[in-house]
C-alpha positions as CSV (number, residue, x, y, z in Angstrom):
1,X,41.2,-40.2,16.0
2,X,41.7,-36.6,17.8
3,X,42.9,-36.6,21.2
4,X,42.9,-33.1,21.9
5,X,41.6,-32.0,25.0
6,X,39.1,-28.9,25.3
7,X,41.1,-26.4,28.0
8,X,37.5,-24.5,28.5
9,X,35.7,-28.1,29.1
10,X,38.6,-29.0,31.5
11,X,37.9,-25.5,33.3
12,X,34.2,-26.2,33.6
13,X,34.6,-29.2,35.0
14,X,37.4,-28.2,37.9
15,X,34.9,-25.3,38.4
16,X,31.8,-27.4,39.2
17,X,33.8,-29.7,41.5
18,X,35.5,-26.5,43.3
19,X,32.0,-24.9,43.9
20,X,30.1,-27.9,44.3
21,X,27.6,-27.7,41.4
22,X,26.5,-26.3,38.0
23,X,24.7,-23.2,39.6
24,X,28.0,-21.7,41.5
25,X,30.3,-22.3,38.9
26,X,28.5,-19.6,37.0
27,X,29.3,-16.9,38.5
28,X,33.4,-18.6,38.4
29,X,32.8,-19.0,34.7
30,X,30.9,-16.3,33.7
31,X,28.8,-18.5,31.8
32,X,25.0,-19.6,32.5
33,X,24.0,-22.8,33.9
34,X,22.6,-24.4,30.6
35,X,26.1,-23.8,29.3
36,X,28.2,-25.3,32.3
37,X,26.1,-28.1,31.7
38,X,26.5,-28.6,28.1
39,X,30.5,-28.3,28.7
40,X,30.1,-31.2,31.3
41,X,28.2,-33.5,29.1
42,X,30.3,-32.3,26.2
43,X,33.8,-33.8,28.5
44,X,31.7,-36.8,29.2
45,X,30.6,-37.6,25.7
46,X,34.6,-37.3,24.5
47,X,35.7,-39.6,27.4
48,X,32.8,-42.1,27.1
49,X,32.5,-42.0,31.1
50,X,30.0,-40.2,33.9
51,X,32.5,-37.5,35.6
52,X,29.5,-36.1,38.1
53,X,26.3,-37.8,39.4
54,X,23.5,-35.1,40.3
55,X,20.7,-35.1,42.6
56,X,18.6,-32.4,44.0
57,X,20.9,-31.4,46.7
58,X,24.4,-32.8,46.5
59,X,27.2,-32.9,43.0
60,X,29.4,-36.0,43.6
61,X,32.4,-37.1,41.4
62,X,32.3,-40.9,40.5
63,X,35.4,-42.6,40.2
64,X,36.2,-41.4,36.4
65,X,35.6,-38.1,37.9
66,X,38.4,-38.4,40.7
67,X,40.2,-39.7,38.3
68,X,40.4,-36.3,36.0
69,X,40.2,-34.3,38.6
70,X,44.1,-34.0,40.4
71,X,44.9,-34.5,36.1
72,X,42.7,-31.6,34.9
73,X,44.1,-29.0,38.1
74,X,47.3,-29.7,36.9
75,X,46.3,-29.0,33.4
76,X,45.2,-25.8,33.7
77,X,48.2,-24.8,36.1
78,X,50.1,-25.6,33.2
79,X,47.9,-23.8,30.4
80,X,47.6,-20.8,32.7
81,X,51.6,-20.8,33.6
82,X,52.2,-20.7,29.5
83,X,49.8,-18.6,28.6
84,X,51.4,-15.7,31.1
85,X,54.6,-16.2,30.1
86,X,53.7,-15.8,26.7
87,X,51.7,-13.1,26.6
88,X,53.8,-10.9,29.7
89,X,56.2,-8.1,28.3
90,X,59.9,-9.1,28.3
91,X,61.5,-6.3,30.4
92,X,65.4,-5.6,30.0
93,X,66.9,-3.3,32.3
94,X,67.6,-2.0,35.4
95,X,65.4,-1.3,38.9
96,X,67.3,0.4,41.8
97,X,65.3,-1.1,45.3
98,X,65.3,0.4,48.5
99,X,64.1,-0.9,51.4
100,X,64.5,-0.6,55.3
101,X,66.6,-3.3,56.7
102,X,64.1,-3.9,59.3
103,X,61.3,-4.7,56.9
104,X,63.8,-7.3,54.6
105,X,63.6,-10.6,55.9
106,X,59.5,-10.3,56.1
107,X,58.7,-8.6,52.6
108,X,61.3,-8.5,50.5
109,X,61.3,-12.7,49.8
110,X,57.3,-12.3,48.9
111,X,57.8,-10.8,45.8
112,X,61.7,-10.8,44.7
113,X,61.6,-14.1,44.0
114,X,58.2,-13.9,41.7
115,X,59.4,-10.7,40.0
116,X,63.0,-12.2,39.5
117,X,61.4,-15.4,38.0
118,X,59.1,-13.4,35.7
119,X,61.4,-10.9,34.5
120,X,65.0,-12.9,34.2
121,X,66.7,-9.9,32.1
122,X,66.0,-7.6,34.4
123,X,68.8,-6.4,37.0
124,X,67.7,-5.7,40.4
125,X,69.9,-3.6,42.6
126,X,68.9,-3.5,46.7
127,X,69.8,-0.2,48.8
128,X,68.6,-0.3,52.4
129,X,69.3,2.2,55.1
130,X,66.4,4.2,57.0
131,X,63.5,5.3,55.6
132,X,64.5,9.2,55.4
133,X,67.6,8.0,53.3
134,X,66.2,6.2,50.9
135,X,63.2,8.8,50.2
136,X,65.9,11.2,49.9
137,X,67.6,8.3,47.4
138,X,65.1,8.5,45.3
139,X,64.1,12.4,45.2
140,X,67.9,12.6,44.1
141,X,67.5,9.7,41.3
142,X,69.4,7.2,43.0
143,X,66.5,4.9,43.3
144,X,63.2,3.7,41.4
145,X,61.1,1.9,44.3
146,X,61.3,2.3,47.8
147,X,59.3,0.7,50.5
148,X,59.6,2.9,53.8
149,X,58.0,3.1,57.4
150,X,56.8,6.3,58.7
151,X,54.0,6.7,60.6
152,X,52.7,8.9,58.1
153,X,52.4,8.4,54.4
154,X,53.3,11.1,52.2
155,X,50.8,12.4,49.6
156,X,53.1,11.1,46.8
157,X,53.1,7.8,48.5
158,X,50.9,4.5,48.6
159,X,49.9,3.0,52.2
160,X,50.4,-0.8,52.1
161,X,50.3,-1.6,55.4
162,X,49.4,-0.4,58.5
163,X,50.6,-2.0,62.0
164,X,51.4,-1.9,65.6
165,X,54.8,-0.4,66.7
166,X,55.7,-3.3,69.7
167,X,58.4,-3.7,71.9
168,X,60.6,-6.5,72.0
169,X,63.0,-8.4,74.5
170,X,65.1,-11.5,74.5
171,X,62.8,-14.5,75.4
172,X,62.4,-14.5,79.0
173,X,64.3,-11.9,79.4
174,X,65.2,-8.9,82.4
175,X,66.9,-6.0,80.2
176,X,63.0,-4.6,80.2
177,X,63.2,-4.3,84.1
178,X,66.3,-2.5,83.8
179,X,66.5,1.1,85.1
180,X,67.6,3.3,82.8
181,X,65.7,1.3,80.1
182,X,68.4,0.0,77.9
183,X,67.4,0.8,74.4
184,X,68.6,-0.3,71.1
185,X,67.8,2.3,68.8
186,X,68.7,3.2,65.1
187,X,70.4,6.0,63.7
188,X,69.8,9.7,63.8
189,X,67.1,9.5,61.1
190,X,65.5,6.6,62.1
191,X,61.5,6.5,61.6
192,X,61.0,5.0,65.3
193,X,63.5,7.2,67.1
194,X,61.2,10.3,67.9
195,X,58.0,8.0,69.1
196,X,60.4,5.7,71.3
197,X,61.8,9.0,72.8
198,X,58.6,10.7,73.0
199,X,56.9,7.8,74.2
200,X,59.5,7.0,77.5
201,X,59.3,10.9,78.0
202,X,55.7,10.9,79.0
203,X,55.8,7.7,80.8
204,X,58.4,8.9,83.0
205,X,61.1,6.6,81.9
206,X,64.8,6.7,82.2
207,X,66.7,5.4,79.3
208,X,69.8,5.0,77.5
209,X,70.7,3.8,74.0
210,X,72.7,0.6,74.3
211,X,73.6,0.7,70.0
212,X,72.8,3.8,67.1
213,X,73.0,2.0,64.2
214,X,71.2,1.1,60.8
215,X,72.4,-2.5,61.0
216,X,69.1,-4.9,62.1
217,X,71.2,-7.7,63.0
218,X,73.3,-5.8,65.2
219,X,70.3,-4.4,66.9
220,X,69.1,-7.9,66.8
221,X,72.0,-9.0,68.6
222,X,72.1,-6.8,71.7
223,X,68.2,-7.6,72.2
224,X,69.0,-11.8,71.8
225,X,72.2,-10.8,74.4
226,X,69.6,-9.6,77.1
227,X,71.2,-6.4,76.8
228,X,68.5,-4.1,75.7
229,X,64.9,-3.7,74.2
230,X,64.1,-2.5,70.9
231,X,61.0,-1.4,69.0
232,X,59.7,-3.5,66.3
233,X,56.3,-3.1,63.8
234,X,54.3,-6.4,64.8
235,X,54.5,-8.0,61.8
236,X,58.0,-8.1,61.2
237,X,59.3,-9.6,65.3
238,X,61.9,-11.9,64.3
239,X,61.6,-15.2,65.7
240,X,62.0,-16.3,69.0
241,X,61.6,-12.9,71.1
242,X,59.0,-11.8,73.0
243,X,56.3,-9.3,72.4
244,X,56.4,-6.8,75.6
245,X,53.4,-5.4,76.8
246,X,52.0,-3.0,79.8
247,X,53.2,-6.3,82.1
248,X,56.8,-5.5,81.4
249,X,56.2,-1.8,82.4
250,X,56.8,-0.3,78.8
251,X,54.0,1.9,77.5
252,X,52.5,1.8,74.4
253,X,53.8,2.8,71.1
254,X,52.3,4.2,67.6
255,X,51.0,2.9,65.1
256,X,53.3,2.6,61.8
257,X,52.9,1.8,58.0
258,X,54.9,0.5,55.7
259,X,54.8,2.9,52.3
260,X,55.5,2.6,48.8
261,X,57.2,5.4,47.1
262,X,57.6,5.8,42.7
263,X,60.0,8.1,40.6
264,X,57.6,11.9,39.9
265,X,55.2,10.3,37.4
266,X,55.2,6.6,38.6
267,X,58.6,5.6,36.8
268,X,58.8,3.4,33.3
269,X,57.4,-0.2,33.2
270,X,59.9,-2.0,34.7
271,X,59.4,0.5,37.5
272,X,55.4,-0.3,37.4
273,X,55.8,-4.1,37.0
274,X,58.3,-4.5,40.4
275,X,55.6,-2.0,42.4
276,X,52.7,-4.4,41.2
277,X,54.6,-7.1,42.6
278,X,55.2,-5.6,45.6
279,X,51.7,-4.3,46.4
280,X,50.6,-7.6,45.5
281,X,53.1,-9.8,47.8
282,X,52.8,-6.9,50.7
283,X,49.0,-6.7,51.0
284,X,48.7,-10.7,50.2
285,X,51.1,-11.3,53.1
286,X,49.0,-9.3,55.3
287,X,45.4,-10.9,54.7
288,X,47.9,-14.0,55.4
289,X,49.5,-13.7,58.3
């Protein structure tokens, strides 16, 4: 006696309970309702048992039904987790990351990890520094991606996000009261340098940098310190500081974006695979958050 189960019956069946009936899991299945219905009956007719009870308004599983269910999911999880990694290219090689530090904690876990997992024989090598560094990085050969704020996007670039440039204090904090306005700000080439500058300038705003670096954390660390304010895209505040608005007497600041940069000619397929990772993780994040 066969006891092989039908993967596509399996599928019809989590598709009708998903939508709620034969009629929307058509358009899930790309099949036409006689056919969902036939794949139904077909499961029930190899289990010997009623999976869904139909009236004129309402699906409902019975108790064999909820039974197969949470089983059948897990089935197809599995199927579909096999059938990817046997059918996805097995890159070997080499892809040289940049990214800005200030970007790192928020995006960079949202895809390294799927991209490390899918591609195990592939070596990944991280560069961060400002955004002007590592586009120059990669002009030069020295990198293959690079993800970059600017608050414009280059022709040769890809927009993945756009957000709001924020400042941010310590929680509860005074340094935003303080007069000059002490200001932790990033080196010479750092994307929000000019706007900061600018921005104070036209507001009529003393201020003095408090630290010049690249480093996030130590940025990080004179803002948690109460020692200064920094700027910050929206999306990426670290935990546990506050947001400052108009109230604190800051004005407001620019809108930025977060780009994604290729090798002339879009780089070779490891290069492709980690930036369809990253669009994917970036702009999935986004709908998200």
């Amino acid at each position: 006696m066969t006891r092989n189960l039908d993967i596509s019956l399996l599928r019809a069946f989590v598709a009708v309970a998903d939508t709620g009936g034969m009629t929307a899991a058509t358009g899930v299945l790309n099949l036409t309702q006689a056919a969902v219905s036939q794949q139904i009956k077909r499961l029930e007719d190899a289990f010997g048992h009623t999976l869904i009870t139909r009236d004129r308004r309402s699906m409902t599983l019975t108790p064999a039904g909820e039974r197969l269910f949470g089983a059948a999911r897990r089935m197809l999880a599995l199927n579909d987790e096999v059938w990817a990694q046997m059918t996805t290219p097995e890159f070997e090689g080499e892809v040289r990351l940049g990214i800005p530090s200030d970007i790192i904690t928020t995006y960079l876990p949202a895809f390294l990890k799927d991209f490390a997992r899918s591609h195990p024989r592939v070596q990944i090598t991280l560069a961060t520094g400002s955004s002007a560094k590592l586009r120059r990085d990669l002009g030069a050969g020295r990198a293959d991606v690079v993800l970059a704020t600017e608050m414009e996007c280059a022709s040769e670039g890809e927009n993945l996000v756009v957000d709001r440039l924020v400042w941010v204090g310590a929680k509860g904090g005074d340094a935003a009261r303080l007069r000059p306005l002490p200001v932790s700000i990033g080196c010479s080439d750092c994307a929000f340098r000019a706007p900061i500058r600018e921005a104070l300038q036209e507001a009529g705003i003393p201020w003095r940098s408090t630290s010049e670096v690249t480093n996030t954390s130590a940025q990080v660390a004179t803002v948690a310190a109460d020692i200064a304010v920094m700027a910050w895209m929206a999306g990426t505040v670290p935990q546990g500081f506050d947001v400052l608005g108009r109230e604190a007497g800051l004005p407001p600041l620019p809108p930025f974006m977060v780009n994604l940069y290729l090798p002339r000619g879009g780089g070779n397929e490891i290069v492709q695979e980690m930036a369809r990772h990253i669009r994917e993780a970036v702009t999935g994040y986004r709908r998200a958050a």
